[in-house]
C-alpha positions in Angstrom: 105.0 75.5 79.9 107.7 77.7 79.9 109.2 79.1 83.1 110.9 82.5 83.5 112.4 82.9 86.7 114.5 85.6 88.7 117.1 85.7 91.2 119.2 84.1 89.6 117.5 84.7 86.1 116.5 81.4 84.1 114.1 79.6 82.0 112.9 76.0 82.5 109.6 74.2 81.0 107.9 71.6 82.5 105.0 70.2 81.2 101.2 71.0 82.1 98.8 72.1 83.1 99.2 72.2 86.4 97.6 74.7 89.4 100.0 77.5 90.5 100.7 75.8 93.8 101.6 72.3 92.0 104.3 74.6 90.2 106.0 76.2 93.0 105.9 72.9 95.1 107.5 71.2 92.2 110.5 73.8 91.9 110.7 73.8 95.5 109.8 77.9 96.1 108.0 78.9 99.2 104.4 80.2 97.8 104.5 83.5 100.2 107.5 84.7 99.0 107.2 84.4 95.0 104.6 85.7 92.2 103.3 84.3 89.3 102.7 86.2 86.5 100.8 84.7 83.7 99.8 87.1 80.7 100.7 89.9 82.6 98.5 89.7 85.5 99.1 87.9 88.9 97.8 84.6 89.1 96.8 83.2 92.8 97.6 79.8 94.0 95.0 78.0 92.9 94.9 79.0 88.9 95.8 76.3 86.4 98.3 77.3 84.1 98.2 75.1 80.9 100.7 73.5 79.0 101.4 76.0 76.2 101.6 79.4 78.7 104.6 81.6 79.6 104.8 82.2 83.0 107.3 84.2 85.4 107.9 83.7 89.2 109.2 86.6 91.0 110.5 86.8 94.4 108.9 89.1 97.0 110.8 92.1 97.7 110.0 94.1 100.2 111.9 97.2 101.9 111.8 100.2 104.3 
C-alpha cells in the first residue's frame, strides 16, 4: 500500500493488508494524534487496508 504522510510530507509503501492500528504501530505514530484517510473517508483503528489502497495519515491539529 501506498503511504502519504504529512509533517514532514512523504510517501512510503509497505505491503498489506494490514488493520489501521498494525500501520501506525509499524511507523511508530501515536493512534490519538493521527488520521487515516482511505478513499476519502476516515478510517477507524480497526479497518483493514489492503495491499493495493492509497492511504494518508494526518496529524491532529487542534487550536484555540
Amino acid at each position: 500500500m501506498q503511504i502519504k504522510l504529512y509533517h514532514p510530507a512523504r510517501e512510503i509503501s509497505i505491503k498489506g493488508p494490514k488493520p489501521v492500528s498494525s500501520i501506525l504501530t509499524h511507523l511508530g505514530l501515536p493512534r490519538e494524534a493521527h488520521l487515516v484517510i482511505c478513499d476519502d473517508m476516515l478510517v477507524t483503528e480497526d479497518a483493514v487496508i489492503s495491499d493495493d489502497a492509497v492511504i494518508e495519515i494526518r496529524p491532529v491539529i487542534s487550536g484555540g
